[in-house]
C-alpha positions in Angstrom: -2.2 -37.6 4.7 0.2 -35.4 7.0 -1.2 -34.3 10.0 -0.4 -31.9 13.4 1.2 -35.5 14.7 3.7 -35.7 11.8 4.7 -31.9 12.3 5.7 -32.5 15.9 7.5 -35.6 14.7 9.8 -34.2 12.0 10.5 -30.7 14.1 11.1 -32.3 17.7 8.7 -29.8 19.1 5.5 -31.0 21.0 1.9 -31.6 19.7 1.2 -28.3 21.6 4.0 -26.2 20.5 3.0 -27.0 16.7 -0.8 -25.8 17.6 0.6 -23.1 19.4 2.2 -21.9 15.9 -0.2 -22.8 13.6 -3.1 -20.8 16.0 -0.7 -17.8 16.2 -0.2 -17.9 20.1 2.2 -15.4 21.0 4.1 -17.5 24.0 6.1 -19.3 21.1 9.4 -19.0 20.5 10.7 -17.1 17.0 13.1 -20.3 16.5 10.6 -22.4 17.6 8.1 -20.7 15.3 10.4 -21.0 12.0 11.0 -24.1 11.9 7.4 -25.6 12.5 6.8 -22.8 9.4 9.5 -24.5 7.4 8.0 -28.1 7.8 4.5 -26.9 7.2 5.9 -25.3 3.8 7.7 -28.6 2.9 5.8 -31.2 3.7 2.3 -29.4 2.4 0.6 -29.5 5.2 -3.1 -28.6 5.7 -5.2 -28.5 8.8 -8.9 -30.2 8.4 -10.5 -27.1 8.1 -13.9 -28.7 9.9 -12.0 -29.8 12.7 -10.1 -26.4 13.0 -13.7 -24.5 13.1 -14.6 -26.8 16.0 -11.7 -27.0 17.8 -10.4 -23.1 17.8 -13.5 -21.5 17.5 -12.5 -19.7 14.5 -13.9 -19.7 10.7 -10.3 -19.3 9.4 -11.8 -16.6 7.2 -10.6 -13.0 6.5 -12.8 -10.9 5.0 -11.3 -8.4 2.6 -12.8 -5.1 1.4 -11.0 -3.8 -1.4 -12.0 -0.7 -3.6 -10.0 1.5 -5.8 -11.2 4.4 -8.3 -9.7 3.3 -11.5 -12.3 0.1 -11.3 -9.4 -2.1 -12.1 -9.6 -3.9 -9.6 -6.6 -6.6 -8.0 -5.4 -6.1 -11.1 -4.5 -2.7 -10.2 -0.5 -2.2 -10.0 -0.3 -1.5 -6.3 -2.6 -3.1 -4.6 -1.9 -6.2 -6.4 1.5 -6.6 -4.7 0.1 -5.4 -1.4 -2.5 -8.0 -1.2 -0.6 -11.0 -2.6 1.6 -10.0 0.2 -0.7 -10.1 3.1 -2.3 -13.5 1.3 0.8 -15.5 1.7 1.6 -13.9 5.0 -2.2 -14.9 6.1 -1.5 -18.4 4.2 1.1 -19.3 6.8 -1.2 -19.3 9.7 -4.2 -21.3 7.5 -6.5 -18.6 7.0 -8.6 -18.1 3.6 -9.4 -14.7 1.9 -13.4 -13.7 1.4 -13.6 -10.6 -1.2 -16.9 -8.5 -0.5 -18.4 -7.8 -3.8 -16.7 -4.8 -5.1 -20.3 -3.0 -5.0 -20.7 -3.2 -1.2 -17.6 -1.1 -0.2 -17.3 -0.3 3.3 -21.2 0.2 4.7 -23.0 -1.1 7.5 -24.5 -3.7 5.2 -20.5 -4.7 4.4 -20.3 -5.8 7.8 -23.2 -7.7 8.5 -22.3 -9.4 5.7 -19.2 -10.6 6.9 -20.5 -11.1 9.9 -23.0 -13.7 8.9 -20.4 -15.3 6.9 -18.6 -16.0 10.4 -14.7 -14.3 9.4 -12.6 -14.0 12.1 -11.5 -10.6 10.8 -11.3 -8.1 8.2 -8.8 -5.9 5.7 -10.1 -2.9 4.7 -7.6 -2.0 1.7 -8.8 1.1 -0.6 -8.0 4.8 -1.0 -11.7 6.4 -1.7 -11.2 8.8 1.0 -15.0 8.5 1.7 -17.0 8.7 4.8 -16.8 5.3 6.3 -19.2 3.7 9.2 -18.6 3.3 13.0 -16.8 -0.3 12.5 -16.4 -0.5 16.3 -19.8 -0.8 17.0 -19.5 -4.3 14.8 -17.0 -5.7 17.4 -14.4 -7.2 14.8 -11.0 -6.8 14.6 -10.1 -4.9 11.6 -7.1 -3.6 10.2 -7.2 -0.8 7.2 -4.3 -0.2 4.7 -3.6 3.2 2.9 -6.2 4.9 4.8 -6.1 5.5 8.8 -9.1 5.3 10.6 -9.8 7.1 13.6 -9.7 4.1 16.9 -8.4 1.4 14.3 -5.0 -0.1 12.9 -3.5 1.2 9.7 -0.7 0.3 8.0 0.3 3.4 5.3 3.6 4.5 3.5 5.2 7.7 4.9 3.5 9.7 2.1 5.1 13.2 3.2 8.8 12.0 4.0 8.2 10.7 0.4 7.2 14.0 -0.8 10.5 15.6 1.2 12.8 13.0 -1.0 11.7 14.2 -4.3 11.7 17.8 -3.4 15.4 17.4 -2.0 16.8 15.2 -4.9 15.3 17.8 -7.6 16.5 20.9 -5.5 19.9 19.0 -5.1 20.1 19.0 -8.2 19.3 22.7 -9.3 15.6 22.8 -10.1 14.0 25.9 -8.7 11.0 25.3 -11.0 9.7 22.3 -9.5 5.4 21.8 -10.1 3.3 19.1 -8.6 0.6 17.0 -10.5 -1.1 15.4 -7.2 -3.8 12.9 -6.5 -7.0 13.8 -5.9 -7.2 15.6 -2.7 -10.5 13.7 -1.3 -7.9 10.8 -0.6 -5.4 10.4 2.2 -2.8 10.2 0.4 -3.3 12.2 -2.4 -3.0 14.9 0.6 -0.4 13.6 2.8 1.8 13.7 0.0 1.0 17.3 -0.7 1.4 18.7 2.0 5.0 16.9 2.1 5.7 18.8 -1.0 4.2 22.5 0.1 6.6 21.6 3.4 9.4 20.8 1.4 9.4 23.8 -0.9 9.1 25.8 2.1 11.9 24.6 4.0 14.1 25.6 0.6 12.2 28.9 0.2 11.3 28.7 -2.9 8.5 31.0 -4.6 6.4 27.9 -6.2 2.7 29.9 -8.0 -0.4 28.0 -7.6 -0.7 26.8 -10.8 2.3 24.9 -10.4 -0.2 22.6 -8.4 -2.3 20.7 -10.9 -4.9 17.9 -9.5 -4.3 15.2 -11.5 -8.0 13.2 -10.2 -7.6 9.4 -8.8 -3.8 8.1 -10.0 -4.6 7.0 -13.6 -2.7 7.7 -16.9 -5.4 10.1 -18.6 -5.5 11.8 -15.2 -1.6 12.3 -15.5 -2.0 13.6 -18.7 -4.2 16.3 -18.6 -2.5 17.7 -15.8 0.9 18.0 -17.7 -0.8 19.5 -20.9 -2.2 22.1 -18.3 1.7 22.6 -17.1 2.8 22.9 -20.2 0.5 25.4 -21.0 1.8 28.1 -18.3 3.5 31.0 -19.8 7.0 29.5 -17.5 7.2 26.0 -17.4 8.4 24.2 -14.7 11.8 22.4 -15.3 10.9 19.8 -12.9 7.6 18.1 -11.9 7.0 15.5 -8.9 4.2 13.1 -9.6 1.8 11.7 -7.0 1.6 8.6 -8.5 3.6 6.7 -11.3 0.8 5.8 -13.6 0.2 9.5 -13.9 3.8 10.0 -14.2 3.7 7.6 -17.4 0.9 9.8 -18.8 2.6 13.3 -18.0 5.9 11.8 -19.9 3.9 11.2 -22.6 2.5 14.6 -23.1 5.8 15.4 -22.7 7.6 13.8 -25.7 4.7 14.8 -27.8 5.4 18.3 -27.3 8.6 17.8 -29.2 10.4 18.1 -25.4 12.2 15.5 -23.8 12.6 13.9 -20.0 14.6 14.5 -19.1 16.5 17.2 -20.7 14.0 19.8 -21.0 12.1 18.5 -18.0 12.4 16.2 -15.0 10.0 14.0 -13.7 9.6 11.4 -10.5 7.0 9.3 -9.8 5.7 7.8 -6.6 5.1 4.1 -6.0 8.0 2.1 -8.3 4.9 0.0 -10.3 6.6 -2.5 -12.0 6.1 -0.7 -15.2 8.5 3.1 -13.8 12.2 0.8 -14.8 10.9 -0.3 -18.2 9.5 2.9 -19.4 11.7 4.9 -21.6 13.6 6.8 -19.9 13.2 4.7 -16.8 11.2 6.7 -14.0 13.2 8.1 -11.0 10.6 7.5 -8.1 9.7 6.7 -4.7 9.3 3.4 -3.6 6.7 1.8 -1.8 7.7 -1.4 0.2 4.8 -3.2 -0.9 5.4 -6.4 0.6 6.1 -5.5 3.8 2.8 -3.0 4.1 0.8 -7.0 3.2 2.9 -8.6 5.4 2.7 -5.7 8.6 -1.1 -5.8 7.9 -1.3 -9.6 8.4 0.6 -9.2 11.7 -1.6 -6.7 12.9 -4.9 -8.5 12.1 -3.4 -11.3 13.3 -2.5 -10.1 17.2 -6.1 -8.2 17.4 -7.1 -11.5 16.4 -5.7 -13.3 19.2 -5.8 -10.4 21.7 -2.3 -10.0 22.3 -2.3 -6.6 20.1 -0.6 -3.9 22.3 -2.4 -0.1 21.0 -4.2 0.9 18.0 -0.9 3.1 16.8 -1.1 1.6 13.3 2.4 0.8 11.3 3.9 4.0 9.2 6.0 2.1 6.8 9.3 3.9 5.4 9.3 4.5 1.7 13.0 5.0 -0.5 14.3 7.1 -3.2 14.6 5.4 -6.3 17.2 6.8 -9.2 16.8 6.4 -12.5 16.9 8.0 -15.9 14.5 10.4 -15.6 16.1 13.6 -13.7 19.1 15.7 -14.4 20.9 18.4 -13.7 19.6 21.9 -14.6 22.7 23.2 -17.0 23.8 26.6 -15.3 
């Protein structure tokens, strides 16, 4: 069985330097901490988890609230990536995920809970957009993604420069008639990123009517739909609409083609997110991209240094988000 003895053997570094890295200390060099990483990863290595407890004074537990509207759960096409990223990024350093029971969500009870089962931390990943508890009465570190929280870190996408990008690639390329289906607008993003859009069609003053704006409810397919059929029901139809979210995008392209009108000739469409699903879709959805691993991993390093008390402020991470081309846009014929 390899053990902490073994690591220091085959990197050259000190018994102390290799518990320094495995225990997350900051006073570690970054060459110092790669290649004690790199052994750890090749030779398998796993701490007794028993001794760990007693030594570090830690459970080596994260607790993870996750909650989503569609009741998909991890399954779901975004948080799936985001949490298999912060899961290996957690994995590095030893530490075990604990997933509340969906039912709990974020309440007082939550906590205690998580408390009693000792974890040295928590994730809070969901977009509900519902009152949540005083968590710093509770005393844990605690880091939410997709949703800031007043006093706490958050790591979210930069939902409104998102917004801008779509409104400036479909004005650059002649749409004047540009509607938005957006999320539900109890969620925090669902707003951010319509208020990026009512910014960006301001900034090109363009004369956008209300019912250009269509709520299309929590990101989901049907949700997506409906809104579009609603679109295409306005005596002037738009000749360009930016989606909140690419599963409704899916949905609204749908509605599209069975109208006997096509995406994007008769109208363009971009998503927001780039689920695996937007580049096999026919045509292939134009969208903007979420870096999905690097929101899990930023998370990790957050909980992480509040963990260890070497975390600076309470800022939070905005993470930058990109403009994805594909087949679903065109030029508006003059």
């Amino acid at each position: 069985m390899t053990t902490i003895y073994d690591i220091a053997k085959k990197t050259g570094y000190s018994i102390t330097t290799v518990s320094k890295v495995l225990n997350n200390y900051e006073n570690v060099s970054e060459k110092a901490k790669q290649k004690v990483l790199a052994v750890v990863e090749e030779v398998g290595y796993t701490p007794n988890s028993s001794a760990r407890t007693l030594a570090t004074n830690k459970s080596w537990m994260i607790g993870v609230v996750f909650a989503e509207h569609l009741d998909v759960g991890v399954a779901h096409p975004f948080f799936s990536e985001v949490i298999e990223s912060f899961k290996k990024h957690m994995e590095l350093y030893n530490y075990d995920l604990l997933f509340v029971p969906r039912n709990m969500g974020l309440k007082e009870d939550t906590y205690k809970h998580l408390k009693r089962r000792g974890v040295d931390g928590v994730v809070v990943i969901q977009s509900l957009g519902e009152e949540t508890l005083d968590f710093a009465e509770f005393n844990m570190p605690t880091v939410f993604i997709d949703m800031p929280e007043k006093g706490a870190n958050a790591v979210v996408s930069d939902n409104k420069k998102g917004s801008e990008l779509a409104v400036d690639y479909l004005y650059g390329l002649g749409h004047r008639k540009i509607a938005h289906i957006s999320g539900a607008q109890t969620m925090f993003t669902a707003v951010e990123r319509t208020n990026g859009f009512q910014m960006a069609i301001k900034k090109y003053g363009l004369n956008i009517p209300s019912s250009y704006i269509v709520d299309g409810g929590y990101y989901s397919y049907e949700g997506g739909r409906e809104a579009m059929l609603r679109l295409l029901s306005l005596p002037e139809q738009p000749t360009a609409v930016f989606v909140s979210g690419d599963e409704m995008a899916v949905g609204a392209m749908k509605v599209i083609k069975e109208e006997g009108l096509r995406v994007p000739e008769d109208i363009s469409i971009i998503g927001f997110d780039d689920i695996p699903l937007a580049k096999h879709i026919d045509p292939p959805l134009t969208t903007i991209k979420q870096d999905k691993e690097l929101i899990g991993r930023q998370s990790a390093v957050l909980l992480l240094d509040e963990i260890n008390g070497v975390l600076k402020n309470r800022n939070g991470k905005v993470i930058p988000v990109q403009l994805i081309k594909r087949h679903s846009c065109r030029r508006v014929k003059e």
